[in-house]
C-alpha positions as MATLAB code, in Angstrom:
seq = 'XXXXXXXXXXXXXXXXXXXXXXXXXXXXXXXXXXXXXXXXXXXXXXXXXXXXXXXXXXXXXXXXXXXXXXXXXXXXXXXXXXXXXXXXXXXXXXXXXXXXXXXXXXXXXXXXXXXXXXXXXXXXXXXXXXXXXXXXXXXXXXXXXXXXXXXXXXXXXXXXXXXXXXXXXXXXXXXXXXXXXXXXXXXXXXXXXXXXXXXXXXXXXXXXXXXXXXXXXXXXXXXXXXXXXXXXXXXXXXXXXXXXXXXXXXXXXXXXXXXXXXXXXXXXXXXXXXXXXXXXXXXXXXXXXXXX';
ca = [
      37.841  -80.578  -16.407;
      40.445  -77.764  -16.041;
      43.785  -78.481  -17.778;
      47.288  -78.381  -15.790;
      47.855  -74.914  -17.536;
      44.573  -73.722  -16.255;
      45.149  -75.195  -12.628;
      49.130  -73.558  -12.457;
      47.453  -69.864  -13.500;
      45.319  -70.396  -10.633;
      48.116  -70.919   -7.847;
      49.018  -68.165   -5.947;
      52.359  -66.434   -6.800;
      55.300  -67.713   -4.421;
      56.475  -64.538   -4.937;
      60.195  -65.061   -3.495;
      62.580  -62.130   -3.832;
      65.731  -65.049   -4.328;
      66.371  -68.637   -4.140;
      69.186  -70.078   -3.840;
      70.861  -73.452   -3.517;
      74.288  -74.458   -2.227;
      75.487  -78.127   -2.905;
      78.386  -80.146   -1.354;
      79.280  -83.461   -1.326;
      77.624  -83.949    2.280;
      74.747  -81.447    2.319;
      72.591  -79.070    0.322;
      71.397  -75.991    1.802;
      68.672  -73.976    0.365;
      67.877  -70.319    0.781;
      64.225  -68.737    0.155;
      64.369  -64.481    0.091;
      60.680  -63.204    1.620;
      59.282  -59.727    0.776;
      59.222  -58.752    3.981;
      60.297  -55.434    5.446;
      63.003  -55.773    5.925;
      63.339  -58.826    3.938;
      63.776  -62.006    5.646;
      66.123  -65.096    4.866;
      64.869  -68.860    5.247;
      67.198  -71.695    5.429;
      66.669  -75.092    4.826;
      69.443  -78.156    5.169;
      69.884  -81.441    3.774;
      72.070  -83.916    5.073;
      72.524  -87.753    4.205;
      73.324  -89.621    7.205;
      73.637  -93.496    6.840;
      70.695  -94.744    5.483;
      68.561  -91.982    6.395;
      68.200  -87.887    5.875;
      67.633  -85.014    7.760;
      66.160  -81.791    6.836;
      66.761  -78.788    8.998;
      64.833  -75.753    9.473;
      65.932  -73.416   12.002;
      65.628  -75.377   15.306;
      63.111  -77.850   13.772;
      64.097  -81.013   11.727;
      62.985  -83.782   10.287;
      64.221  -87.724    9.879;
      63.000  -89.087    6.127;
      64.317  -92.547    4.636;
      64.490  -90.752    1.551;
      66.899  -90.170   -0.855;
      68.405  -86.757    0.394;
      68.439  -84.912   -3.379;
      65.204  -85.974   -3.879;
      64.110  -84.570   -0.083;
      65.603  -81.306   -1.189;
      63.864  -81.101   -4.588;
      60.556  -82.449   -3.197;
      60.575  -80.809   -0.129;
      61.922  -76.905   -1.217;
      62.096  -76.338   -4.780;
      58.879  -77.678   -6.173;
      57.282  -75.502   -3.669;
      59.715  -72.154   -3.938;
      59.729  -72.528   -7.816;
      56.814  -74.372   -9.552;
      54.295  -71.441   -9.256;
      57.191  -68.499   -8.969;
      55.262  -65.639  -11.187;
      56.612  -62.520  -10.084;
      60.325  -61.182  -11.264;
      62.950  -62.476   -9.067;
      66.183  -60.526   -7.735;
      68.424  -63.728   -7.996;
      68.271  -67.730   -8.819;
      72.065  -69.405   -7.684;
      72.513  -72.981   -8.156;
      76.052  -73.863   -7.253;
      78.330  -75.819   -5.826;
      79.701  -75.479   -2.814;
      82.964  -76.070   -1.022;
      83.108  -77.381    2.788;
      84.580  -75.694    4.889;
      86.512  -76.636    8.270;
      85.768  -74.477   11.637;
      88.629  -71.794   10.635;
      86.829  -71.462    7.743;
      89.279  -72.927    5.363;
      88.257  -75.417    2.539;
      88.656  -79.168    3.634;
      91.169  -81.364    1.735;
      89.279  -83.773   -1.288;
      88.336  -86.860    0.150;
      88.087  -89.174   -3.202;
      85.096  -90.897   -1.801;
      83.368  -87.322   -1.269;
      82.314  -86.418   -5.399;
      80.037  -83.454   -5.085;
      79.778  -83.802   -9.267;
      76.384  -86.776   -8.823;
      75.201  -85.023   -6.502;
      74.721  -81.949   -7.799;
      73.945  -83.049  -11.177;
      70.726  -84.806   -9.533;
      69.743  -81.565   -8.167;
      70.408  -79.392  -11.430;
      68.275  -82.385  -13.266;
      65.403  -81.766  -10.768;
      65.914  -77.649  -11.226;
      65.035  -78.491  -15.194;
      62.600  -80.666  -14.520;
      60.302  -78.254  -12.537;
      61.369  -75.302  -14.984;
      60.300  -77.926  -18.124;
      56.422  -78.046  -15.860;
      55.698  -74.371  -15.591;
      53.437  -72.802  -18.195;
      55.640  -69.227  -18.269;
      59.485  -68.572  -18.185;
      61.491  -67.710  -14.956;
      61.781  -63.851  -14.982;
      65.156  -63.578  -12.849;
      67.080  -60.605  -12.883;
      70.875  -62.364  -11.614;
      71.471  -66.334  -12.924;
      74.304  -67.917  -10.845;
      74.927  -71.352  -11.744;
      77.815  -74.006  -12.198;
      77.792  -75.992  -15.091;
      79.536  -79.039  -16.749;
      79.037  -77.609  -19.832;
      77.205  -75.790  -23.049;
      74.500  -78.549  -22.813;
      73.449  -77.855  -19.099;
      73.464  -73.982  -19.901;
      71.304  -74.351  -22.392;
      69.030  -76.688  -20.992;
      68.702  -73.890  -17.769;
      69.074  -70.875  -20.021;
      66.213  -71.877  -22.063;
      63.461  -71.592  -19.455;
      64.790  -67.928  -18.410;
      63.476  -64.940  -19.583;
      66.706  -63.433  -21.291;
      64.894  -60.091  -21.804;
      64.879  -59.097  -18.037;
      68.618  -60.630  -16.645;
      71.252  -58.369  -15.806;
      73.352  -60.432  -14.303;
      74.637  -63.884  -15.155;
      77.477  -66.137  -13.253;
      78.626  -69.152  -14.890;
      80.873  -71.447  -13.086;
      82.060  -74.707  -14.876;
      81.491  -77.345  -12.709;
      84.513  -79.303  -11.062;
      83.776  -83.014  -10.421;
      85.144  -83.126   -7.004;
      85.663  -80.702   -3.860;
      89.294  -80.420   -4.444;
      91.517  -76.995   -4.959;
      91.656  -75.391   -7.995;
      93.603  -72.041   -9.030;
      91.663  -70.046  -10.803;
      94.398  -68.427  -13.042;
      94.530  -72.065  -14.792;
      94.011  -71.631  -18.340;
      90.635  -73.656  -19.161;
      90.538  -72.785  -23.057;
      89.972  -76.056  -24.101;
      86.774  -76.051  -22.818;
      84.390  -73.608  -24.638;
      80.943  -72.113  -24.599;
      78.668  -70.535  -27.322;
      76.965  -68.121  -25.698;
      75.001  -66.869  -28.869;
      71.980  -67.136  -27.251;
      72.672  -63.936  -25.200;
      73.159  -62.152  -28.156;
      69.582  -60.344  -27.646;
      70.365  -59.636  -24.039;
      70.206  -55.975  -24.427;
      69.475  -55.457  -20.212;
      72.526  -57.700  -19.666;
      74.848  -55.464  -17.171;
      77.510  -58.118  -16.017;
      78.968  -61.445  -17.861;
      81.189  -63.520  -15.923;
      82.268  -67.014  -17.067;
      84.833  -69.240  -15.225;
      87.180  -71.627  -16.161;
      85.361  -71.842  -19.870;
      86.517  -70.088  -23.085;
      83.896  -68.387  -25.154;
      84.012  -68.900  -29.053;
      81.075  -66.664  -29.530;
      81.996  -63.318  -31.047;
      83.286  -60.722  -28.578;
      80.934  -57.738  -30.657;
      77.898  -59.840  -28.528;
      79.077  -57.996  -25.480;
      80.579  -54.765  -26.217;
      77.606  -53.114  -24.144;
      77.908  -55.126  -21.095;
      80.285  -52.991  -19.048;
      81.356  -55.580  -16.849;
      82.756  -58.373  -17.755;
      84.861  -61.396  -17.143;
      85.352  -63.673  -19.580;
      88.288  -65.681  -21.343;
      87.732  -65.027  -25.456;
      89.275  -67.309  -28.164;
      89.407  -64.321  -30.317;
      88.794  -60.911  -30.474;
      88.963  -57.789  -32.768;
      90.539  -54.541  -32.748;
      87.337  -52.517  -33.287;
      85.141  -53.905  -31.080;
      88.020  -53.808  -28.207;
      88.468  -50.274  -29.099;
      84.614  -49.800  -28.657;
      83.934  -51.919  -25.488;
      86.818  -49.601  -23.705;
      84.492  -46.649  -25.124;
      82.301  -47.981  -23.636;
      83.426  -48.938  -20.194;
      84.900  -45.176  -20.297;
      81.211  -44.050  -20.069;
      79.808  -46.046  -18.175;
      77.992  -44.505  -15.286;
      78.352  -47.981  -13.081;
      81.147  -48.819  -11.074;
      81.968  -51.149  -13.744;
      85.247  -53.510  -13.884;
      85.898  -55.720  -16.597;
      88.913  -58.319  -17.105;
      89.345  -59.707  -20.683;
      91.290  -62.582  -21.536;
      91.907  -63.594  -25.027;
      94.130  -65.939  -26.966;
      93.965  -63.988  -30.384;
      93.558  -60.932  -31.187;
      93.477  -59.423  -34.573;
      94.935  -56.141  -35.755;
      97.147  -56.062  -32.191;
      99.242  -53.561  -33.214;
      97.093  -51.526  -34.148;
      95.206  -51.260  -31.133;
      98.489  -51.279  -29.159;
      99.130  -48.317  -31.512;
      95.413  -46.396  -30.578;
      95.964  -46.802  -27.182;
      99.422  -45.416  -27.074;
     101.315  -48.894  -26.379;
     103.962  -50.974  -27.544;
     104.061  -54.399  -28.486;
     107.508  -56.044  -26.960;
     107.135  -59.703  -27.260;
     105.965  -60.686  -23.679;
     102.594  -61.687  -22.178;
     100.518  -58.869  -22.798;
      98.951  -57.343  -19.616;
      97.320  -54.119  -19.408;
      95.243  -52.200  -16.704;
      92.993  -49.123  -18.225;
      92.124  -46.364  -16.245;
      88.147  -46.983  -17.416;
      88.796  -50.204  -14.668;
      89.425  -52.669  -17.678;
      92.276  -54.930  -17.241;
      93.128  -56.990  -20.772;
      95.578  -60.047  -20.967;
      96.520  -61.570  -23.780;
      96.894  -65.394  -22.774;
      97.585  -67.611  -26.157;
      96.975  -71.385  -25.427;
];
């Protein structure tokens, strides 16, 4: 009798070019990338509606008494990513807001928590990584996340060696308004395990801090990311090395310590005076120094 390892190295290759999924607090909408030429979009939608749910495709759908995260991880990504072998272009699991016919994000509704939701979905996404006998090659990881543990749990079944792009997005419990400029340092990431990410080409992390030293990423020339502390040198070397970069690279650094300041101040040719410490580079890097 052939093992399940033996049976997945068997199945054909989905070979997708992305996937993607899109979660509100009403709906999830999936998005399968086909190497076609040129390459052609498929869209799936899952709605709850009473006591039943619907899945759209195109002009087709379907009525299920199912539960409707369970239609969506049954019914599109055990089949897009359970016997995925080739590299991907992109994997995005996030959440998404709803939007009213102007196209402007609808009010929280208290009874409308996208958080369950979309942790259901992100539990089935492990799941089916945990099942395959090889690790997702992916070159861009989008994703929202509570937190370090759900990171890890996704980051672990990715082939770090190949990425060049990772989004992180800390998860927001409901579909309410947030300002992005909030300062979110209390809660913090250790992103050590990119530290051997030498094909990473963009970091950005949202509304987390990262304790994780800031040397990790001097040769990722675009960045976004909110340090607890950084050091002269390796700020004096990551704008060395944004200055020759041949991307069109931009990078925004915040950080709430930074040691040696003057110093670097003093490289660069400015001048400490007391106030919140914003500076825009001509290499496209934009630095503000933020203390909680």
């Amino acid at each position: 009798m052939q093992n399940e390892e033996t049976v997945d190295c068997e199945k054909p290759d989905s070979n997708l070019k992305s996937i993607a999924l899109h979660v509100r607090a009403d709906m999830i909408f999936g998005f399968t990338t086909v190497p076609l030429a040129p390459s052609q979009s498929i869209i799936h939608s899952y709605k709850k509606q009473e006591l039943i749910s619907i899945m759209q495709q195109g002009p087709r759908y379907a009525i299920f008494r199912k539960n409707c995260v369970d239609l969506c991880v049954d019914d599109f990504l055990w089949p897009a990513l359970k016997h995925q072998k080739s590299l991907m272009n992109e994997l995005s699991v996030i959440k998404n807001w709803e939007l009213d016919k102007y196209g402007q994000r609808v009010p929280q509704n208290p009874k409308r928590l996208v958080g369950p939701k979309y942790d259901k979905v992100f539990d089935g996404l492990v799941k089916i990584l945990e099942s395959r006998n090889r690790t997702l090659q992916v070159k861009s990881l989008i994703v929202s996340v509570h937190g370090q543990y759900q990171l890890m749990q996704l980051l672990s079944h990715v082939d770090l060696n190949v990425l060049k792009r990772l989004e992180v997005f800390r998860l927001l419990e409901s579909e309410k308004f947030v300002d992005t400029r909030e300062n979110h340092s209390e809660v913090v990431l250790d992103l050590d395990i990119l530290k051997n990410c030498k094909n990473l080409e963009s970091l950005h992390v949202t509304r987390f801090s990262i304790s994780s030293p800031f040397g990790m990423f001097i040769h990722i020339p675009n960045l976004y990311v909110n340090m607890q502390t950084i050091y002269c040198d390796d700020l004096l070397h990551f704008k060395h090395t944004m200055e020759n970069s041949d991307s069109n690279a931009y990078s925004q650094i915040l950080f709430g310590t930074i040691s040696d300041k003057s110093r670097f101040l003093g490289t660069v040719g400015l001048a400490e005076d007391g106030r919140k410490l914003v500076h825009v580079f001509p290499s496209k890097l934009i630095l503000t120094y933020d203390p909680a």
